[in-house]
PDB file of N, CA, C and O in Angstrom:
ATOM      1  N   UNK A   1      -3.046  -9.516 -14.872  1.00  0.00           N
ATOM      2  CA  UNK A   1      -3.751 -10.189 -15.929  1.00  0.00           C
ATOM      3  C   UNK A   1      -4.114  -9.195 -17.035  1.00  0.00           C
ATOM      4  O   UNK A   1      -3.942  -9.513 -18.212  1.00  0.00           O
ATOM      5  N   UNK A   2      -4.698  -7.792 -16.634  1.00  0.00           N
ATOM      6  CA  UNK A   2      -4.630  -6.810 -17.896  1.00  0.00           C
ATOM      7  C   UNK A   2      -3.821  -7.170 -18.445  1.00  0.00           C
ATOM      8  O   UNK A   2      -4.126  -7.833 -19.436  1.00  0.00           O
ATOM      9  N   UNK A   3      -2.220  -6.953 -18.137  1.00  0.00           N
ATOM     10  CA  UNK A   3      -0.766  -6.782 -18.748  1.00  0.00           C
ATOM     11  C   UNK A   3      -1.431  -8.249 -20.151  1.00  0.00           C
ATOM     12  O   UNK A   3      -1.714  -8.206 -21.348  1.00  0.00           O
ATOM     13  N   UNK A   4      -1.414  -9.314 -19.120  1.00  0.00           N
ATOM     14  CA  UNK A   4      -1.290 -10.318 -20.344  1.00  0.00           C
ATOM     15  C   UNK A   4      -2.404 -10.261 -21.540  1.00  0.00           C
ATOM     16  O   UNK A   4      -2.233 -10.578 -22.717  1.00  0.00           O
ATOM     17  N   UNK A   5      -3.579  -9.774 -20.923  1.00  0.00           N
ATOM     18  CA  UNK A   5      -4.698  -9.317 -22.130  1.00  0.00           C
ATOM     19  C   UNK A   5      -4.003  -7.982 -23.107  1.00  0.00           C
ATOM     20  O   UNK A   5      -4.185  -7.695 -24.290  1.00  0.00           O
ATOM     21  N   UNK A   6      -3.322  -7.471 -22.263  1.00  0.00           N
ATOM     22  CA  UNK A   6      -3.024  -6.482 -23.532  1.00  0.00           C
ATOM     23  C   UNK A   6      -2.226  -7.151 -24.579  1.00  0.00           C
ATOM     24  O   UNK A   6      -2.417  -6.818 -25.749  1.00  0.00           O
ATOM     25  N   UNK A   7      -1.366  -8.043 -24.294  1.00  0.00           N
ATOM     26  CA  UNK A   7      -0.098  -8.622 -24.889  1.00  0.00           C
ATOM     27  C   UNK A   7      -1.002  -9.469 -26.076  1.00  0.00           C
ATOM     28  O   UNK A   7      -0.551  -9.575 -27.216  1.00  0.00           O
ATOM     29  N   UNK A   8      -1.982  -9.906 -25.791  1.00  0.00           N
ATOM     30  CA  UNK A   8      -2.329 -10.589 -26.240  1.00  0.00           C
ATOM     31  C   UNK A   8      -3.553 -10.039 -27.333  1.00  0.00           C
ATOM     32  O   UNK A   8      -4.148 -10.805 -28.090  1.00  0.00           O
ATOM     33  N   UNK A   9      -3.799  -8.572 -27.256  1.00  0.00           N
ATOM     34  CA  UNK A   9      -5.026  -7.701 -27.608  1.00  0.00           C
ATOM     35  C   UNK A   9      -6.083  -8.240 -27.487  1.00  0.00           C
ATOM     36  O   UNK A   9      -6.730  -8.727 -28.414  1.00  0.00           O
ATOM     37  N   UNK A  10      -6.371  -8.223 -26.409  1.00  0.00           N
ATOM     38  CA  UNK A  10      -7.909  -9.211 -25.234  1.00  0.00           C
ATOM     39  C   UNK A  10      -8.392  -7.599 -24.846  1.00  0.00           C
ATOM     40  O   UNK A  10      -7.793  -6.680 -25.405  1.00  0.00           O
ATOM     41  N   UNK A  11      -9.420  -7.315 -23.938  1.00  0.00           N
ATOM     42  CA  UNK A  11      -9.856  -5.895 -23.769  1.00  0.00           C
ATOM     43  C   UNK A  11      -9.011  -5.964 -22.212  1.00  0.00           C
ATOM     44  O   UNK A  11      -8.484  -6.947 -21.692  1.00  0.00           O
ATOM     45  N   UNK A  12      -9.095  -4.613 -21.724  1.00  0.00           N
ATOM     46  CA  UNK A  12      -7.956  -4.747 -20.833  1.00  0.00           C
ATOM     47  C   UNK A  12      -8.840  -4.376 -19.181  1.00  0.00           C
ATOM     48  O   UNK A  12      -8.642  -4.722 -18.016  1.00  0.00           O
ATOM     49  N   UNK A  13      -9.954  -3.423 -19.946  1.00  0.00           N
ATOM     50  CA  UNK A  13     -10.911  -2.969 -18.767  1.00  0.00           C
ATOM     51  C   UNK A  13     -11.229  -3.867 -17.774  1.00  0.00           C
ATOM     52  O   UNK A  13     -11.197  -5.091 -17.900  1.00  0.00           O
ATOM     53  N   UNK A  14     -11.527  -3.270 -16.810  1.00  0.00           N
ATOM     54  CA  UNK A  14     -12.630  -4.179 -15.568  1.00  0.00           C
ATOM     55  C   UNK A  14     -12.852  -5.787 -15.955  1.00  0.00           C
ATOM     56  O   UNK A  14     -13.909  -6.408 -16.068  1.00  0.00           O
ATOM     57  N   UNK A  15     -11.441  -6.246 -16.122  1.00  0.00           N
ATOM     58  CA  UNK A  15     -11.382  -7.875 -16.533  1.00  0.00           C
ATOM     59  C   UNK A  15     -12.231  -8.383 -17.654  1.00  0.00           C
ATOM     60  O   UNK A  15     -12.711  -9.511 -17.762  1.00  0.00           O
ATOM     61  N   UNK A  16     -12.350  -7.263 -18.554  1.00  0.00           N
ATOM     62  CA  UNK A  16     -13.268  -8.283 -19.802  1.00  0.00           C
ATOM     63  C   UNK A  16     -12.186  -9.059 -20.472  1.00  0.00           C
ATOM     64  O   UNK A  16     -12.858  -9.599 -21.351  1.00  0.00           O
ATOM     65  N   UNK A  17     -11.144  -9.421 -20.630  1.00  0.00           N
ATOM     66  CA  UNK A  17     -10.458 -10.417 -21.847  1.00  0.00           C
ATOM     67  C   UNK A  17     -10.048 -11.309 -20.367  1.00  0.00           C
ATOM     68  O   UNK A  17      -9.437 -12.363 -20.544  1.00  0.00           O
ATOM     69  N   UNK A  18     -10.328 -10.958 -19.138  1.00  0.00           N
ATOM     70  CA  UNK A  18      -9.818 -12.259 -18.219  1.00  0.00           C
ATOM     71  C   UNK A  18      -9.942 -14.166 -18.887  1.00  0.00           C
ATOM     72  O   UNK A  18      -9.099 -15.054 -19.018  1.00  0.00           O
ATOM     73  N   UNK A  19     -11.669 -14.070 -19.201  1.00  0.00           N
ATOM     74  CA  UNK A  19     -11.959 -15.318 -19.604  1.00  0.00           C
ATOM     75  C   UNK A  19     -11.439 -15.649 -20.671  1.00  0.00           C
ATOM     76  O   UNK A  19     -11.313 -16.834 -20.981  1.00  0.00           O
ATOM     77  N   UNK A  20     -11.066 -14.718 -21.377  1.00  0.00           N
ATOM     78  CA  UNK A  20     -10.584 -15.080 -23.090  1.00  0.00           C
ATOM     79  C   UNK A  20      -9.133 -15.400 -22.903  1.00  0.00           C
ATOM     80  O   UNK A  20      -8.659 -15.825 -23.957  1.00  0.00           O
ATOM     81  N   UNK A  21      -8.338 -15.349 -22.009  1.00  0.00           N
ATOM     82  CA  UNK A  21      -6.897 -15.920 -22.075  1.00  0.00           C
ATOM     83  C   UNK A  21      -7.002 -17.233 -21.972  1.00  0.00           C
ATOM     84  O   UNK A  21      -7.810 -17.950 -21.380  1.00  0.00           O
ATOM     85  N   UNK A  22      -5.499 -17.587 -23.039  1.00  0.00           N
ATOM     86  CA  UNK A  22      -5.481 -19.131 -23.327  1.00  0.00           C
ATOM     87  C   UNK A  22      -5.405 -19.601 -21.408  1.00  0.00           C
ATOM     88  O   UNK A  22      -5.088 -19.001 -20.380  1.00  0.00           O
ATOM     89  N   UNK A  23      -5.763 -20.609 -21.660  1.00  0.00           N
ATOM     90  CA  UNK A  23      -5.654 -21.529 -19.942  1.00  0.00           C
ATOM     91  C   UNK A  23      -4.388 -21.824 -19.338  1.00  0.00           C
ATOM     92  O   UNK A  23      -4.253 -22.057 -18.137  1.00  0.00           O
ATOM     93  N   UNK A  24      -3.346 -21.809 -20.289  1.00  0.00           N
ATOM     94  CA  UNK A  24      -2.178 -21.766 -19.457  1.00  0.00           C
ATOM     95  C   UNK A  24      -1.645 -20.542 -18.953  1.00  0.00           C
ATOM     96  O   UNK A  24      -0.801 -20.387 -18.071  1.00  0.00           O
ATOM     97  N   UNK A  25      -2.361 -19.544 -19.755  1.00  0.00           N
ATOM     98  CA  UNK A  25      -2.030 -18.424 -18.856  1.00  0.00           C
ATOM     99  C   UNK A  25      -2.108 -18.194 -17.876  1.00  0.00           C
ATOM    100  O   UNK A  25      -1.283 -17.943 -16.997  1.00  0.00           O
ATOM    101  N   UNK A  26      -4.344 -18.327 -17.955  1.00  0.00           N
ATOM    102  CA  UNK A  26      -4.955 -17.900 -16.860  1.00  0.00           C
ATOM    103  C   UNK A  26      -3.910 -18.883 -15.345  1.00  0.00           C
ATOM    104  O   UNK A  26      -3.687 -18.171 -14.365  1.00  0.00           O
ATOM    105  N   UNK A  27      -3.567 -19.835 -15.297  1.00  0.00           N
ATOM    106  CA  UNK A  27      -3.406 -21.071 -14.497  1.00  0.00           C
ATOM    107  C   UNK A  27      -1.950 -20.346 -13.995  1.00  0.00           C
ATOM    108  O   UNK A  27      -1.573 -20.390 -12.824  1.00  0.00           O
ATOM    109  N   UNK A  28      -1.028 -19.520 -15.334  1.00  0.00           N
ATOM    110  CA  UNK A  28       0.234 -18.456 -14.543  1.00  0.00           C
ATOM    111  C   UNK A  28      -0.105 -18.097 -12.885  1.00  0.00           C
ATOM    112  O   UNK A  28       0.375 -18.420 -11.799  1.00  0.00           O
ATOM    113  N   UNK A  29      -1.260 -17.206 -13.388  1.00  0.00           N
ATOM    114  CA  UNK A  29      -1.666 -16.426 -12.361  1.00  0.00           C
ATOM    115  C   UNK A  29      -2.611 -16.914 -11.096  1.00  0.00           C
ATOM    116  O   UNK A  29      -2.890 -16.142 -10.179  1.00  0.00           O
ATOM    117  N   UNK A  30      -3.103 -18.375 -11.151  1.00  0.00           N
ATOM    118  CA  UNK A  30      -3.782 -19.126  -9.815  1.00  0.00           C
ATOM    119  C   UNK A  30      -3.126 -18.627  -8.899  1.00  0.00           C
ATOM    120  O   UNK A  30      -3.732 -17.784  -8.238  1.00  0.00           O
ATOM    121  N   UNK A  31      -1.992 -18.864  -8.586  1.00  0.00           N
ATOM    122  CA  UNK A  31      -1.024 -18.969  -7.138  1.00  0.00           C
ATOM    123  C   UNK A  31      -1.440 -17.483  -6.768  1.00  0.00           C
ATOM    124  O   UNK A  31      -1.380 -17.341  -5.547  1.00  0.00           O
ATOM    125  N   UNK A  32      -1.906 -16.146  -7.531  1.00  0.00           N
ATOM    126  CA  UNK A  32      -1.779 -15.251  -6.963  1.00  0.00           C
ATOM    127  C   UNK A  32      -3.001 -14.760  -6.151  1.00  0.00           C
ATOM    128  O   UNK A  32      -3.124 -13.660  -5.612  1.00  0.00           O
ATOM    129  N   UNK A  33      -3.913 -15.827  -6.167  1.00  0.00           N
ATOM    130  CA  UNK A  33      -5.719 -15.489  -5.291  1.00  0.00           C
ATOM    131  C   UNK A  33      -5.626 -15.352  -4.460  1.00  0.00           C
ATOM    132  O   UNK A  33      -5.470 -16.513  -4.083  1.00  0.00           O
ATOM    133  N   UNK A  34      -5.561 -14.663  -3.455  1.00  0.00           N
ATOM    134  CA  UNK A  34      -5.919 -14.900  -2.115  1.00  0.00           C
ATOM    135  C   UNK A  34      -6.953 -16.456  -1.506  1.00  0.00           C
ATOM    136  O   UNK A  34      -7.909 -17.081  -1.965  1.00  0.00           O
ATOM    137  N   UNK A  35      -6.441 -16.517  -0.767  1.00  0.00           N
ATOM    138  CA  UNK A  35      -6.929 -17.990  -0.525  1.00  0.00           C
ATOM    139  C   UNK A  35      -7.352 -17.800   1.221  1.00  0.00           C
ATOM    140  O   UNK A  35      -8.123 -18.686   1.590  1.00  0.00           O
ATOM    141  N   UNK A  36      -7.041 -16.994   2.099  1.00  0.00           N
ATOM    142  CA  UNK A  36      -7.240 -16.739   3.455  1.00  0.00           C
ATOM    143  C   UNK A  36      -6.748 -15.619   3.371  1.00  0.00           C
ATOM    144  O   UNK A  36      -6.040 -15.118   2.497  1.00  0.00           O
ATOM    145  N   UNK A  37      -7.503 -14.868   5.176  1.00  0.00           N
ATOM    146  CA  UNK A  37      -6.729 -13.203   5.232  1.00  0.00           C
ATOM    147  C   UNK A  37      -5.151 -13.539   6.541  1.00  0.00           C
ATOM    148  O   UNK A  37      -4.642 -12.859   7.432  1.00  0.00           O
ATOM    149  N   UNK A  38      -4.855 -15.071   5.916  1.00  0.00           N
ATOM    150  CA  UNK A  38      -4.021 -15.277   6.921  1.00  0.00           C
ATOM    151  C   UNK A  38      -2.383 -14.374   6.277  1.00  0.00           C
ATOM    152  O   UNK A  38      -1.839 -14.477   5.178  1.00  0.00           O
ATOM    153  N   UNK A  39      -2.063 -13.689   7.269  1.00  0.00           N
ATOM    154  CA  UNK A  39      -0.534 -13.053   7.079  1.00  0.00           C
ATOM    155  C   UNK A  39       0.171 -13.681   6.167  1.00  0.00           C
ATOM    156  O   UNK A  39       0.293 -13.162   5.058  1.00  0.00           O
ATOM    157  N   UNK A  40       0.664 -14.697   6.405  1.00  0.00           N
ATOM    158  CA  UNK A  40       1.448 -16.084   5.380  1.00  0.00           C
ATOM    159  C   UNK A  40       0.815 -16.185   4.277  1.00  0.00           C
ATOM    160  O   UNK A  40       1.550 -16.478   3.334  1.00  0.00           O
ATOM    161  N   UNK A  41      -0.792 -15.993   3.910  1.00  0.00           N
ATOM    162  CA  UNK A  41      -0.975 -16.392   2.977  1.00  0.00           C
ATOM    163  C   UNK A  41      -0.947 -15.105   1.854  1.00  0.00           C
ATOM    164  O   UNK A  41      -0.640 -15.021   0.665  1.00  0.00           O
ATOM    165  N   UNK A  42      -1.315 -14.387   2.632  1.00  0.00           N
ATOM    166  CA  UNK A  42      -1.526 -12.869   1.819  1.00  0.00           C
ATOM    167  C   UNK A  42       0.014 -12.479   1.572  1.00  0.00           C
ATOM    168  O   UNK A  42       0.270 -11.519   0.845  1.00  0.00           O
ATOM    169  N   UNK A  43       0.916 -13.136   2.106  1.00  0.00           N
ATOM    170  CA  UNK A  43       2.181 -12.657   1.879  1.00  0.00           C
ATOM    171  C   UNK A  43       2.513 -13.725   0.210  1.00  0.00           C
ATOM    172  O   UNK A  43       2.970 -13.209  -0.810  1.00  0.00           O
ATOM    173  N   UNK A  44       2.231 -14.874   0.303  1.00  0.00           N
ATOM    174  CA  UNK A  44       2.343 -15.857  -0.402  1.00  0.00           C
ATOM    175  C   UNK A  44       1.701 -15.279  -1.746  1.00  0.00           C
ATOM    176  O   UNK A  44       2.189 -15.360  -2.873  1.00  0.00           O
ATOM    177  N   UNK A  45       0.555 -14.706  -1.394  1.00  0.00           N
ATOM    178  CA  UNK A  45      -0.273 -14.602  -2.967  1.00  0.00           C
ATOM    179  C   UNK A  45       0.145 -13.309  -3.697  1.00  0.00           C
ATOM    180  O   UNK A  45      -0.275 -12.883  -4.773  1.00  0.00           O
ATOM    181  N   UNK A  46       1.362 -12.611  -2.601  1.00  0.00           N
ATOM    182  CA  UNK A  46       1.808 -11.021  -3.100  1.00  0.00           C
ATOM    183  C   UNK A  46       2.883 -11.524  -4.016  1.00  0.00           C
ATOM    184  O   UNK A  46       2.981 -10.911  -5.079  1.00  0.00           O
ATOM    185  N   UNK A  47       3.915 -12.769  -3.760  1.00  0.00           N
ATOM    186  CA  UNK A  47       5.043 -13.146  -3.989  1.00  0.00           C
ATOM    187  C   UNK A  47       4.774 -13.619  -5.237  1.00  0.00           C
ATOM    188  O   UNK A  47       5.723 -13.542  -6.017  1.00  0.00           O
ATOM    189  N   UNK A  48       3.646 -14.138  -5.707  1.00  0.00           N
ATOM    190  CA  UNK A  48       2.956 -14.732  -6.894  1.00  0.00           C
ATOM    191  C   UNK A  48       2.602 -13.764  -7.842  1.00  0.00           C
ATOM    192  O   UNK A  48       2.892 -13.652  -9.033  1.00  0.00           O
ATOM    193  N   UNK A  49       1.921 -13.089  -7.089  1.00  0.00           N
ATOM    194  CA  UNK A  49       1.431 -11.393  -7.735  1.00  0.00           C
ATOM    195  C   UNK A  49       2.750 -10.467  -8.519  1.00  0.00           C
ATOM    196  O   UNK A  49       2.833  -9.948  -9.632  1.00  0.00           O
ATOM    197  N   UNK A  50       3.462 -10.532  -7.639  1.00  0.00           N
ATOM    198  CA  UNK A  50       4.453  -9.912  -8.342  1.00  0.00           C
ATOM    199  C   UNK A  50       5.643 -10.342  -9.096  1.00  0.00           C
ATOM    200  O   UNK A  50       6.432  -9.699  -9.789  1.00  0.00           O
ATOM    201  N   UNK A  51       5.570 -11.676  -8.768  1.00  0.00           N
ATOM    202  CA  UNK A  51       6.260 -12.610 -10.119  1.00  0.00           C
ATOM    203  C   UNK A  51       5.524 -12.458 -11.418  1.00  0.00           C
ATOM    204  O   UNK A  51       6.104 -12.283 -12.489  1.00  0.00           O
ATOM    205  N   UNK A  52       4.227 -12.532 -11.280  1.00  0.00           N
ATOM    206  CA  UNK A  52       3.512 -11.930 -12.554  1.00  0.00           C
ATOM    207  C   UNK A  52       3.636 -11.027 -13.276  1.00  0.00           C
ATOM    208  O   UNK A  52       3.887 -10.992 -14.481  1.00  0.00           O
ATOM    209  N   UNK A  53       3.421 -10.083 -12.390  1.00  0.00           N
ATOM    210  CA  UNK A  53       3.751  -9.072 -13.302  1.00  0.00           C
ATOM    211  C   UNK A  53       5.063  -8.581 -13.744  1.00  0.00           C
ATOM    212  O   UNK A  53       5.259  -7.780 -14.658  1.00  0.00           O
ATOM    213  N   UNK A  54       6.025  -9.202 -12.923  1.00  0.00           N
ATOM    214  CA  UNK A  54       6.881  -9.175 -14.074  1.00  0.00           C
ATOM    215  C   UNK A  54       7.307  -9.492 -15.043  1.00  0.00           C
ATOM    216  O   UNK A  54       7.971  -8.794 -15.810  1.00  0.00           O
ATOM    217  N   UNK A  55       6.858 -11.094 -15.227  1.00  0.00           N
ATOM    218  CA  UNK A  55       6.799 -12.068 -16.308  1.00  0.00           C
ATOM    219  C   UNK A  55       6.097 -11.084 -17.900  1.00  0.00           C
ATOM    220  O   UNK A  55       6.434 -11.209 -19.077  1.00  0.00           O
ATOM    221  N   UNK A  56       4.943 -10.056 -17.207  1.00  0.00           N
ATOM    222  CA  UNK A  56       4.336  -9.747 -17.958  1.00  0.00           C
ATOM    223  C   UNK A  56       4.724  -8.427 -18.430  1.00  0.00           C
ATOM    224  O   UNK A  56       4.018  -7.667 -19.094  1.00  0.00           O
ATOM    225  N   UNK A  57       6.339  -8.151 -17.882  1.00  0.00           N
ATOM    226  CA  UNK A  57       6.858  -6.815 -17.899  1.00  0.00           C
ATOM    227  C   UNK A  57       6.920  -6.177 -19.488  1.00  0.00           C
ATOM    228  O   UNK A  57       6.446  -5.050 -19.633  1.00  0.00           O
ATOM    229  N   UNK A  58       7.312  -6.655 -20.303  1.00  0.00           N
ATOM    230  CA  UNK A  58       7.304  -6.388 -22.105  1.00  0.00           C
ATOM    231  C   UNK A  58       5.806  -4.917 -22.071  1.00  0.00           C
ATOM    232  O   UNK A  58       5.777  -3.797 -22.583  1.00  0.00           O
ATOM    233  N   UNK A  59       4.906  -5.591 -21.321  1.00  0.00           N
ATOM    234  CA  UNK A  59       3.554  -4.726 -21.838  1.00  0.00           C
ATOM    235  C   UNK A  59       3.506  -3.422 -21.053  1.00  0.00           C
ATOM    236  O   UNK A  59       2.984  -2.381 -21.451  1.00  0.00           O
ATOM    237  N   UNK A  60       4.148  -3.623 -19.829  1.00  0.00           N
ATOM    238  CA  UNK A  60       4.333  -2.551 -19.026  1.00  0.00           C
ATOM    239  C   UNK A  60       5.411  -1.430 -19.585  1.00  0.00           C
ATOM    240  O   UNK A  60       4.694  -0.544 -20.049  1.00  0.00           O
ATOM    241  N   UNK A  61       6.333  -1.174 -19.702  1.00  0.00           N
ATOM    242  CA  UNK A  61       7.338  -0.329 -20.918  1.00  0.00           C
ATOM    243  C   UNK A  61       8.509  -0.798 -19.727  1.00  0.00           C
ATOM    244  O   UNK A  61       8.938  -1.924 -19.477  1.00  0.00           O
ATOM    245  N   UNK A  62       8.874   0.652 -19.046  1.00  0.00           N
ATOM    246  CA  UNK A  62      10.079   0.796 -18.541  1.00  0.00           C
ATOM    247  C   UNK A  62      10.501   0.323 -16.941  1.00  0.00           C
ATOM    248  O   UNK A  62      11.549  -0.002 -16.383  1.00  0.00           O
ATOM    249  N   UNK A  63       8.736   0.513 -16.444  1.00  0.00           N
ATOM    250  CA  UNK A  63       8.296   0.766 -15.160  1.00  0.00           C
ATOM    251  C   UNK A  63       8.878  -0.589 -14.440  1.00  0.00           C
ATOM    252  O   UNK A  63       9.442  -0.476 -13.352  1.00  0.00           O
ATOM    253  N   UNK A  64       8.769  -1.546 -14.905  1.00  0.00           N
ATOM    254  CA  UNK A  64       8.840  -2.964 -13.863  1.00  0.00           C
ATOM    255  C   UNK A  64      10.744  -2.992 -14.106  1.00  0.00           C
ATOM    256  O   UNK A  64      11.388  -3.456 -13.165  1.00  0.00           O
ATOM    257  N   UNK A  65      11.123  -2.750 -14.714  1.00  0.00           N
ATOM    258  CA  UNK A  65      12.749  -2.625 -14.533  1.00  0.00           C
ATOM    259  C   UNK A  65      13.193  -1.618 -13.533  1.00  0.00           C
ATOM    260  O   UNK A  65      14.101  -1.859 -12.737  1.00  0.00           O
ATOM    261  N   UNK A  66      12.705  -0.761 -13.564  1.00  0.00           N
ATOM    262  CA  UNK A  66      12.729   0.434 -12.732  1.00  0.00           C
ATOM    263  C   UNK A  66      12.678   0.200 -11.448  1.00  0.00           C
ATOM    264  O   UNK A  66      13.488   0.665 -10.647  1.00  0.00           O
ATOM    265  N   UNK A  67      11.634  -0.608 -11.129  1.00  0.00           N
ATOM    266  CA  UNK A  67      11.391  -0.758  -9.678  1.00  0.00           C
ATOM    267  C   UNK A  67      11.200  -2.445  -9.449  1.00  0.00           C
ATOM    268  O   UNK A  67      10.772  -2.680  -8.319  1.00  0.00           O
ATOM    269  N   UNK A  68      11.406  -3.557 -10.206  1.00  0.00           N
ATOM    270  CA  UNK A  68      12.141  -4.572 -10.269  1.00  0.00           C
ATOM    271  C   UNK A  68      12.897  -4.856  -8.559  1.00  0.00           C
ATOM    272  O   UNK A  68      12.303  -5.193  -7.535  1.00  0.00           O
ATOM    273  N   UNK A  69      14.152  -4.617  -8.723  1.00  0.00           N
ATOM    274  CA  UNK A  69      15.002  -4.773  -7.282  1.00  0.00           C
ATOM    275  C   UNK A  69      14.048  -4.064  -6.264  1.00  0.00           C
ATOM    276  O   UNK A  69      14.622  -4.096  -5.176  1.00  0.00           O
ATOM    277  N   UNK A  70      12.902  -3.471  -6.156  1.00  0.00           N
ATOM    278  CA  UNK A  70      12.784  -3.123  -4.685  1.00  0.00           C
ATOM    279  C   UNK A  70      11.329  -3.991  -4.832  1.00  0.00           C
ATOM    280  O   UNK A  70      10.963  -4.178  -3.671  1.00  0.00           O
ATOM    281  N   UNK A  71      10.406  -4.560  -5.701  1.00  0.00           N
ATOM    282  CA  UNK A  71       9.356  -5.639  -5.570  1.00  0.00           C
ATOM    283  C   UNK A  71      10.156  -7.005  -5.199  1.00  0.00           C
ATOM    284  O   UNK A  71       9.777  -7.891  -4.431  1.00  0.00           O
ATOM    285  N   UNK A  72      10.817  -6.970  -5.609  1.00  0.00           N
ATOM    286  CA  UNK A  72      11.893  -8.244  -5.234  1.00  0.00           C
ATOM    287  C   UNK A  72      12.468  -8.319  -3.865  1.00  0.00           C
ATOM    288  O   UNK A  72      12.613  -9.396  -3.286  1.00  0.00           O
ATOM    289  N   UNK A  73      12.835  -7.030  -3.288  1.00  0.00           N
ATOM    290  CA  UNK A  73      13.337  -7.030  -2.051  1.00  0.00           C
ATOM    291  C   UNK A  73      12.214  -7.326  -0.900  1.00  0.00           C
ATOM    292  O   UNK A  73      12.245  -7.998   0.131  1.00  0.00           O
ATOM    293  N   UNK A  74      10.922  -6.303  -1.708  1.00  0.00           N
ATOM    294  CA  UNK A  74       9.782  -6.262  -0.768  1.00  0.00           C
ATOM    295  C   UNK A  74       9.343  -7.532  -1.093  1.00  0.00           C
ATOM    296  O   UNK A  74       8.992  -7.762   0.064  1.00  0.00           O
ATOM    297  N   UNK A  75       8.997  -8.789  -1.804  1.00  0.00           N
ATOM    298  CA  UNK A  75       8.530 -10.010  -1.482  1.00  0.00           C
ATOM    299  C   UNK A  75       9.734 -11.087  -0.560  1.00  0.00           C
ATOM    300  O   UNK A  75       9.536 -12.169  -0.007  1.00  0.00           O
ATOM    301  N   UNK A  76      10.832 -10.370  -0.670  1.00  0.00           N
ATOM    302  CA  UNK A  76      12.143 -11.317   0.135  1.00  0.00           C
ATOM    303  C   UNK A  76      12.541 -12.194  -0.679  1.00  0.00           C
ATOM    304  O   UNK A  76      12.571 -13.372  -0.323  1.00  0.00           O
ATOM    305  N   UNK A  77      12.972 -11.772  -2.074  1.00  0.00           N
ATOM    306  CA  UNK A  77      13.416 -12.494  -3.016  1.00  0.00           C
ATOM    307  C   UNK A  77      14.704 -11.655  -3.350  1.00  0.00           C
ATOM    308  O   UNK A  77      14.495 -11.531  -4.557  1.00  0.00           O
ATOM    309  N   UNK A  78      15.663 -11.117  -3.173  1.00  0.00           N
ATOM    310  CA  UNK A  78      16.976 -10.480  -3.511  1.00  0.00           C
ATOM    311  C   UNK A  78      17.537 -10.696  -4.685  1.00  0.00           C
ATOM    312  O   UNK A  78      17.501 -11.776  -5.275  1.00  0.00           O
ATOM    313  N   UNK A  79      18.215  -9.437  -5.176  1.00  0.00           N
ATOM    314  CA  UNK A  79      18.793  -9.443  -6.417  1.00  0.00           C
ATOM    315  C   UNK A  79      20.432  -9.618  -6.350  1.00  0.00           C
ATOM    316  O   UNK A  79      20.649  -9.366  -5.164  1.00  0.00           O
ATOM    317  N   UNK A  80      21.492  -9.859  -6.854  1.00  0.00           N
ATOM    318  CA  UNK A  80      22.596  -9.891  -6.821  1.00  0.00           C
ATOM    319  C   UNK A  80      23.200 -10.170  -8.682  1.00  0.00           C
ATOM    320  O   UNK A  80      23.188 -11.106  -9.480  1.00  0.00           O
ATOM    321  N   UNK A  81      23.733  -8.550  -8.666  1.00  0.00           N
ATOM    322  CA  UNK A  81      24.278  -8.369 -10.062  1.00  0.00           C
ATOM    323  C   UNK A  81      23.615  -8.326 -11.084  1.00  0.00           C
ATOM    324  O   UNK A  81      23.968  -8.572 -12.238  1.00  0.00           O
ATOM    325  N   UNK A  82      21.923  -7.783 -10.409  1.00  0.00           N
ATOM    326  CA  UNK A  82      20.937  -7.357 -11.520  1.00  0.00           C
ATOM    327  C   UNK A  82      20.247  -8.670 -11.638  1.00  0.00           C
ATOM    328  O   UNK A  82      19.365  -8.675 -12.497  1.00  0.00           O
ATOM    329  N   UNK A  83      20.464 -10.030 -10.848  1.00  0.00           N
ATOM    330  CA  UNK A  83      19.775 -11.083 -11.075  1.00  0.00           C
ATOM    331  C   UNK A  83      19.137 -11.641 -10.297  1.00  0.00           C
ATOM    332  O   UNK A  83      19.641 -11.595  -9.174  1.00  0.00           O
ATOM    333  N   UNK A  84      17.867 -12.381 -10.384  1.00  0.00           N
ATOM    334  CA  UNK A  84      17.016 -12.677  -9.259  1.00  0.00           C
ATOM    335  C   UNK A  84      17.407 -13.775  -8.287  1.00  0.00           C
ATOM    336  O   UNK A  84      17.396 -14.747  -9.043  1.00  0.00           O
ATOM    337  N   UNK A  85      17.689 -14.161  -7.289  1.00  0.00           N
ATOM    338  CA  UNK A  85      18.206 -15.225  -6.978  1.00  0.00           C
ATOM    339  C   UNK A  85      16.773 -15.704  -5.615  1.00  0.00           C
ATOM    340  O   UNK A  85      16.197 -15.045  -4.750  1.00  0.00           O
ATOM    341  N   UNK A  86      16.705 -16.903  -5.987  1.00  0.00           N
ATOM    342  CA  UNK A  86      15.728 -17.574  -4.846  1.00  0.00           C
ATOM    343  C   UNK A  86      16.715 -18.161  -3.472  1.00  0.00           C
ATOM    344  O   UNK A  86      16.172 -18.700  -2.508  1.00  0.00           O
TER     345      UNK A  86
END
C-alpha cells in the first residue's frame, strides 16, 4: 500500500496516506489481511500480498522484475516465457 501512496504522492510513512487512497484501491488490497493464523489462510493472504505488489511494481524501479519469477514460484503461481500463468 506505501507503493500505491507513493504513486499516487499520499505520505508513504507508518501508513499515513493508507486512508487517503481512492476506495478502489484501498478494496485492491482487502484480499491481502490476514483473516486467521490458519496455514491456508496465511498462505491465501501472501498470494494476494504479492499480486499487489506487483500490480504496484512502476513505483518500486527494477526490483519486482528482478525477483518477479521466484514470488510467483513461491506463491505457486508459475511463469512460462516470462508470463504469469494461473
Amino acid at each position: 500500500m506505501s507503493l500505491a501512496c507513493r504513486h499516487l504522492g499520499l505520505p508513504t510513512y507508518y501508513g499515513r496516506g493508507f486512508d487517503e487512497l481512492p476506495e478502489h484501491v484501498r478494496r485492491a488490497f482487502a484480499d491481502a489481511l490476514v483473516r486467521s493464523l490458519d496455514r491456508v489462510e496465511l498462505l491465501r493472504a501472501l498470494r494476494y500480498a504479492v499480486e499487489a505488489l506487483l500490480r504496484e511494481r512502476d513505483e518500486a524501479g527494477d526490483l519486482p522484475a528482478t525477483i518477479e519469477p521466484r514470488l510467483r514460484e513461491f506463491i505457486g503461481l508459475p511463469m512460462m516465457d516470462g508470463i504469469p500463468h494461473k
